[in-house]
N, C-alpha and C positions, 0 to 999 in steps of 0.2 A: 149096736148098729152095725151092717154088713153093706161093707164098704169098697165100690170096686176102681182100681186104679188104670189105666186103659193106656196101658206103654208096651213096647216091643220087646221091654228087656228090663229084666230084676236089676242089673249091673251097672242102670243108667243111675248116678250120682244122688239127681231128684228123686227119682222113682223110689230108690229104695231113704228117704229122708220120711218120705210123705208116709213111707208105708212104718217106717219105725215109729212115727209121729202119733200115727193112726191106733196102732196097735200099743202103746205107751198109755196111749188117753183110753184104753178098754175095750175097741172096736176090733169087729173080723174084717181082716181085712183081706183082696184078693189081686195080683197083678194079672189083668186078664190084656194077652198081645191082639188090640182089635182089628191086624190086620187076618187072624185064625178066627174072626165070630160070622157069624153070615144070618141074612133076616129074612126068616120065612114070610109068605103074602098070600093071602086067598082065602080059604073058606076060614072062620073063627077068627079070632083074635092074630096082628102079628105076634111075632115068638122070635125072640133073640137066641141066637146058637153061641156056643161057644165048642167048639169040634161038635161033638153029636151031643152036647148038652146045653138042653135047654136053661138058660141062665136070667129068664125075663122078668120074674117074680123074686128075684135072689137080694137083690139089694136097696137099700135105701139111699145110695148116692152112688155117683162117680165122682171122677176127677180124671177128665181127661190131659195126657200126653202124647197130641197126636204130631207126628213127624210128617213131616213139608213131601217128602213121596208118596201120602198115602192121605192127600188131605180129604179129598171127596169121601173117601172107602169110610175113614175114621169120623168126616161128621155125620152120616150118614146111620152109622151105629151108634151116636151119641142122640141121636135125632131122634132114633127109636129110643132108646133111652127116656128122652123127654118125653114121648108118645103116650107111652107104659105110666108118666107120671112120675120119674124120677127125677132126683134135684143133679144137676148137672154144674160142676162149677163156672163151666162157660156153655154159652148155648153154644148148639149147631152152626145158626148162623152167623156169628160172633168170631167162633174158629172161621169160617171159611171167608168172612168179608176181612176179616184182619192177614191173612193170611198173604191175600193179596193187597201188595201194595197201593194199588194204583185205586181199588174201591177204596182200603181206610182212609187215602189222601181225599180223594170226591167226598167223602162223608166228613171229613174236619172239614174242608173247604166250607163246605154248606152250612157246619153248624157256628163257624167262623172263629175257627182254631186256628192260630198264623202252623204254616206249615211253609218250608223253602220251596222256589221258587221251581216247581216242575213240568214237565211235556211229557207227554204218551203218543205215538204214533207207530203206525204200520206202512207209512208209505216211503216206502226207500230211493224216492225220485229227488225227493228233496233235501237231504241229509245236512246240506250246509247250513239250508233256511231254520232248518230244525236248532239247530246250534247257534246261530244267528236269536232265534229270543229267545231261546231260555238266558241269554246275556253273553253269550262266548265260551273262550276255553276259559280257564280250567273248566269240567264239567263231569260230575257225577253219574258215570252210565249203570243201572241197577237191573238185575232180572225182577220181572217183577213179586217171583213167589222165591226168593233167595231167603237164606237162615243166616247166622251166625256172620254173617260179613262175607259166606260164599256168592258170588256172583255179583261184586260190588265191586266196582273199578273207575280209576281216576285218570280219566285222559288229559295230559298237559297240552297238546298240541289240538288242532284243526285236523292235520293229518289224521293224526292218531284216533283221534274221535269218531274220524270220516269212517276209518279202516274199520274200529271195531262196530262202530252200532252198523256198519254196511255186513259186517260178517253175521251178525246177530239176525237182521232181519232177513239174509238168505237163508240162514238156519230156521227164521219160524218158530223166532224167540222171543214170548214178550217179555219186551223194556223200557222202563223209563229214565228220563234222562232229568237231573238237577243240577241247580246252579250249586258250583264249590263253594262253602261260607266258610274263606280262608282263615277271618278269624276265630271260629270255633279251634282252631290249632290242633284238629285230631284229638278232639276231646269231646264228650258225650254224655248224657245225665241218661243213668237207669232209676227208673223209680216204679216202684213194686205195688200193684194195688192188689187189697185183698177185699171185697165187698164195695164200701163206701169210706175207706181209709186207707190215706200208705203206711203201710207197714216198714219199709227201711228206702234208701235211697244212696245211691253211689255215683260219684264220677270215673268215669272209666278214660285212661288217657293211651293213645296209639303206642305201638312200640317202635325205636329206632327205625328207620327207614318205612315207618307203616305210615298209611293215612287214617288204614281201619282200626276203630278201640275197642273190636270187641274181644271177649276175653279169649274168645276159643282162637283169636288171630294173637294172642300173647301180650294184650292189651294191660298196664295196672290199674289199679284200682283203689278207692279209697272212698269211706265214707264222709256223706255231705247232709245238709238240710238246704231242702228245695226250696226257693225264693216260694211268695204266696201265687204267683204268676205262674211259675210253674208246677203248680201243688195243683191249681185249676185247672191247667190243661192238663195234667195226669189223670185226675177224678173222671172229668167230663168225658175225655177221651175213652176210657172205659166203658163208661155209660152209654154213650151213642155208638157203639161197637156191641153193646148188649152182650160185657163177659165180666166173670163176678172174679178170675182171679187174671191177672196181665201181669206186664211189664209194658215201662213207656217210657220208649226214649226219645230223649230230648238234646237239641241242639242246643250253645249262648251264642247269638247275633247280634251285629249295634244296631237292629232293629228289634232285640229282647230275643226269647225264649221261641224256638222254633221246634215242633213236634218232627219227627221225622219215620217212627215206624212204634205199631203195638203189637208185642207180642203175644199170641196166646197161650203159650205152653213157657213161660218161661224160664231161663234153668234157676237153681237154688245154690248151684255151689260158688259162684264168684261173690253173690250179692251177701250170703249168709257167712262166707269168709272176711268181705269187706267189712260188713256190720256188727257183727258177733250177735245179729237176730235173728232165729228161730224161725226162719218163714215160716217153713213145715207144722210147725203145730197154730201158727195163727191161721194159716189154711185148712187144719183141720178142726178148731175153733167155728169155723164160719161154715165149713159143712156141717157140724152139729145142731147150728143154729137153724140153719136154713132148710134143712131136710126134715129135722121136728115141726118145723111149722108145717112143711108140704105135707106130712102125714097125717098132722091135725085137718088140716083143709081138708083131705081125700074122705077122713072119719066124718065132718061134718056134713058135708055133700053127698055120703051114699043115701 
């Protein structure tokens, strides 16, 4: 099987986990940077580039790694991807509604996933009122397409809060703001889906003077098993986001288990350290699977 992995860089931790994975279980495998592929339109069929080579007929899967500057460009080439009939481990629209925060919250709201208590707005007339319900200070100010803990900030004060999300929206930055769930204590559940299963699951706890747990902010880490509460909103969450490989993390509240963000690209080295399990080859397990079937399909239907 010819298998292409769609990251900016051989160097990146995951990237090359997936591709030793890939190539281990027998498969060719290709790191193609999809911010260098571009997609021809018009007469005949489209045609996926990658520099001047045509790469549209080349593979039987992906696995996207797309990075948070390049989200449109990156699902956009993943899209064609799916067009062509190729198995993609997360769709298109799966990257780009998780991506953003503020649709995957609207989409759990709907499917009634407790999610912490948040507000979205653009109007900077009212910035008190705004802090006024979401329940006061402390309060969680978040950009809303931020990665790894960048662009996540805890304002203790009123002032403070005023100051920053007033700076934010003279910049023309969307944010959403959440209530603090003090008791969470700077601590967070990752849980890892691959298909219709978790595959591993870690609590990740802030460092010394942090709020944030994630690992790239110097967060530790340790492996758990996810209450069955939270094992359903990790699966589900996935599913109503329409992405076959995530990461879901989760808050503990004295109103239970609160979703707070899904990842689509999620990394492999904190989670596969925590756990001593293999994500990497259960991910390329489930592109085996799933890509023989799509192939069968495509034979049966000419």
């Amino acid at each position: 099987m010819n298998i292409c992995i769609l990251s900016v860089s051989m160097s990146v931790y995951s990237t090359q986990r997936l591709a030793e994975a890939a190539e281990n279980a027998g498969h060719e495998v290709d790191v193609i940077d999809h911010t260098k592929c571009s997609v021809k339109l018009g007469s005949g069929k489209p045609q996926i580039y990658f520099r001047d080579e045509n790469i549209t007929k080349t593979y039987d899967a992906v696995i996207p790694r797309i990075g948070a500057k390049v989200t449109r460009h990156g699902a956009a080439i993943v899209k064609q991807f799916e067009m062509n009939g190729i198995f993609s481990t997360a769709r298109s629209l799966g990257i780009t509604r998780a991506r953003n925060k503020v649709r995957t919250l609207q989409i759990m709201a709907r499917k009634h996933i407790p999610i912490p208590e948040t507000l979205f707005s653009v109007n900077p007339d009212n910035i008190e009122e705004q802090i006024k319900i979401i329940g006061g200070t402390p309060v969680i100010i978040k950009l809303q397409e931020g990665t790894q803990g960048l662009g996540v900030i805890l304002a203790e004060t009123k002032k403070s809060a005023k100051s920053i999300i007033d700076t934010f929206y003279k910049m023309n930055t969307s944010i959403l703001l959440q209530k603090y769930v003090e008791e969470s204590n700077g601590e967070d559940i990752r849980i890892f889906v691959v298909g219709n299963k978790i595959v591993a699951s870690m609590k990740r706890s802030s460092a010394l003077g942090e709020f944030r747990s994630n690992v790239h902010r110097g967060g530790n880490t340790e492996a758990i098993e996810p209450t069955p509460k939270e094992q359903f909103i990790a699966l589900n969450a996935v599913k109503y986001l329409g992405l076959g490989v995530a990461g879901v993390d989760i808050i503990r509240s004295n109103q239970g288990p609160l979703l707070i963000e899904v990842n689509a690209s999620p990394g492999l080295q904190g989670i596969e350290g925590a756990t001593g399990i293999d994500i990497a080859k259960e991910i390329i397990k489930f592109v085996e699977k799933n890509a023989k079937r799509r192939k069968k399909q495509k034979y049966f239907y000419r």
